[in-house]
N, C-alpha and C positions, 0 to 999 in steps of 0.2 A: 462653696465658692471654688471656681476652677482656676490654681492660678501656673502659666507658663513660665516660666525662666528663660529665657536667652543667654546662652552661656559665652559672652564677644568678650575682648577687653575693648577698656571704654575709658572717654578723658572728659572732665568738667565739673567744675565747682563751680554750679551756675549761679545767677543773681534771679533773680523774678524770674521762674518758669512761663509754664504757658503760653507760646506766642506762637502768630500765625499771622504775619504782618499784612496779608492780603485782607479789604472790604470782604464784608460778607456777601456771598453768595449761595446761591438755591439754586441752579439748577434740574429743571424739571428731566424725569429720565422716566417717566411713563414710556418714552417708546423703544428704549432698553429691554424690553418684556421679549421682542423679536430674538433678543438673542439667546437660543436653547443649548442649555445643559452645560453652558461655559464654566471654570471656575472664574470665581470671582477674586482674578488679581490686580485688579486697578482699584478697586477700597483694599486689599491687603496693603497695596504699596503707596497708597493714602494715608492709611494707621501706620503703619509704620516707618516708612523714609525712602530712601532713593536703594537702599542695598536686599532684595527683595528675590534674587534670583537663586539664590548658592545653596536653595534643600534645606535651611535649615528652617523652616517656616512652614511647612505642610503641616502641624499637627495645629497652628493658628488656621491655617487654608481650610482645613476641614471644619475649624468651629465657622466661618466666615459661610462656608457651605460655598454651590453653586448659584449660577443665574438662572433663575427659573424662568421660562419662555413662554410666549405664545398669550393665550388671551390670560392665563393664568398670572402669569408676569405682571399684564397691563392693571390687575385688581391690586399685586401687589404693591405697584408703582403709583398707584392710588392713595394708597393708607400714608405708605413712605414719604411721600410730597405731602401731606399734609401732618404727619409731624415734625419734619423739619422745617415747614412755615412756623409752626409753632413752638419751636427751639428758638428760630429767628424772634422771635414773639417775646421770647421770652426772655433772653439774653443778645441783650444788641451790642453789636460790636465780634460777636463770634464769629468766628468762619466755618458757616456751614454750607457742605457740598453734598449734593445727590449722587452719590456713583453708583453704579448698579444696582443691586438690591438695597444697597444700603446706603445711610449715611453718618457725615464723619464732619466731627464736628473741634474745631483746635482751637483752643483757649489764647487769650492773648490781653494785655495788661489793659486792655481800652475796654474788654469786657466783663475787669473787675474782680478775673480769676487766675490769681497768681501767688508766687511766695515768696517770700525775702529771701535778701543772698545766704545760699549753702543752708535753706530751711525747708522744712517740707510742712510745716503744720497748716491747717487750714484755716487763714484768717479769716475774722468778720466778715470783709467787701465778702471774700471767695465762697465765706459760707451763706448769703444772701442767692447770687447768683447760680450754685450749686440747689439749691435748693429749690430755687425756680427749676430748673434742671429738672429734679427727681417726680417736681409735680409735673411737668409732660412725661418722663417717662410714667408716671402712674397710670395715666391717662392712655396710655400704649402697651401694655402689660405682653401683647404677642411677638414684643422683640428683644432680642439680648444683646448685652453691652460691651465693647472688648476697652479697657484703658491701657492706654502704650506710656507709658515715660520715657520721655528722652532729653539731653542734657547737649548742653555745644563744648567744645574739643578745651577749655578752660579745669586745668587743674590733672587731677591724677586718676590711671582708669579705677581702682579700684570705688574711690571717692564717689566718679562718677556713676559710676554703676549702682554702687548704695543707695545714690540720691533721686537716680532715676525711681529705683526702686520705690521707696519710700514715699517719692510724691504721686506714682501711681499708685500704690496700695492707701495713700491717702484719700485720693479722687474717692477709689470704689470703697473703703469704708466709708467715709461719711455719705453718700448715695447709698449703701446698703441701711444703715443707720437713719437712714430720712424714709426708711420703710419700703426701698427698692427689695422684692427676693434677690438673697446673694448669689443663688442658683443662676441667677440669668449672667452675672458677671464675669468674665474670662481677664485674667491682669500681667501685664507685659510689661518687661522693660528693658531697654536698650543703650541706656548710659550714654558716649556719643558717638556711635559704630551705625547709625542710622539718619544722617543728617538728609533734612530737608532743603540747605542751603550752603553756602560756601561761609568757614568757617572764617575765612582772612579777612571780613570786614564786621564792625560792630553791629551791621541791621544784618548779616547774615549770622551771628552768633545769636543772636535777641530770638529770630527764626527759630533755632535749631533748639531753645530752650523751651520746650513745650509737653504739655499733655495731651494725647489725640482721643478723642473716644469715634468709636465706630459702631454701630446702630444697625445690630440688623435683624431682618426676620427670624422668625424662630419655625421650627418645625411645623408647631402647630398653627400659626400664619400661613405657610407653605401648602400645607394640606387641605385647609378651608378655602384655597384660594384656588387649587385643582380642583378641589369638589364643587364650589360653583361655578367654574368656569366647563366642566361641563354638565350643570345642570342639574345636579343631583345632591 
């Protein structure tokens, strides 16, 4: 299992993680495919938060890979939209978006996956809907997984940081433990130095308490998908 460290300071001693206070969405990005040999920073700065620019995030860039283009693209944007129908499928209430090659999916208390204040264990509800979770990824085997933890600006950075930690290395054990390979998982976290929202009100704190995972091709998807796109 690969896992990244983000070395920020960070503030929050959050209550119920996991939130993404937007309706679910999908997003079809089949015609994404057009766009050749881009990196892929708009799911970077999806998994991760609004602070995405400062260098210290290229060795995540490279697991995230680039946009593969052209009619190659369009095979992959195929597979992609139909596991994230079936993430939708599977956990309603999540918020899941198509961005480039991939997709990115953030937990929020309406979809049952979350933790009690300053807890990272994986409860019952959490391990039900996790679970559903790991049987689509089963079902997908040619993508790999990145989980990001991230916490809202409540409490102390170090606290924070911990806790991000811990409820992302929670996410990917219990999915590696539901018989995901741990190979495929990359584990992030970010304490509250990566906010998705404005901290100064309680539905942009709720926001900011979340786990992201990002969804995306793997190599050998990538490769299968040049190769019959031309033919061969």
């Amino acid at each position: 299992m690969k896992t990244i460290i983000k070395k920020v300071a960070i503030v929050t001693l959050c209550a119920s993680l996991f939130v993404g206070c937007e309706a679910t969405r999908n997003a079809n990005n089949k015609q994404k495919g057009a766009v050749i040999g881009a990196t892929s920073g708009a799911i970077l700065g999806a998994i991760i938060g609004n602070n995405t620019g400062d260098g210290n995030n290229s060795e995540l860039g490279a697991v995230i890979g680039g946009v593969v283009g052209g009619t190659a693209g369009v095979l992959i944007g195929n597979k992609m939209d139909k596991q994230a129908q079936r993430i939708e499928e599977e956990i309603p209430g999540a918020q899941v978006e198509r961005i480039d090659d991939g997709i990115v999916v953030t937990f929020d208390e309406n979809s049952g996956v979350f933790f009690e204040t300053a807890k990272w264990e994986i409860n019952s509800d959490s391990q039900k809907m996790l679970g559903n979770l790991a049987g689509v990824m089963k079902e997908y085997p040619e993508t790999n997984i990145i989980v990001a933890g991230h916490t809202d600006d409540v409490g102390t950075d170090a606290a924070n940081m911990l806790l991000s930690k811990r409820r992302a290395n929670a996410v990917t054990s219990y999915l590696s433990l539901s018989g995901i390979d741990a190979s495929r998982f990359t584990t992030v976290w970010y304490g509250e130095s990566q906010p998705a929202a404005t901290n100064a009100t309680p539905e942009g704190r709720a926001a900011n308490r979340r786990v992201t995972l990002g969804i995306v091709p793997n190599e050998n998807m990538k490769a299968q998908a040049i190769k019959d796109a031309n033919g061969k």
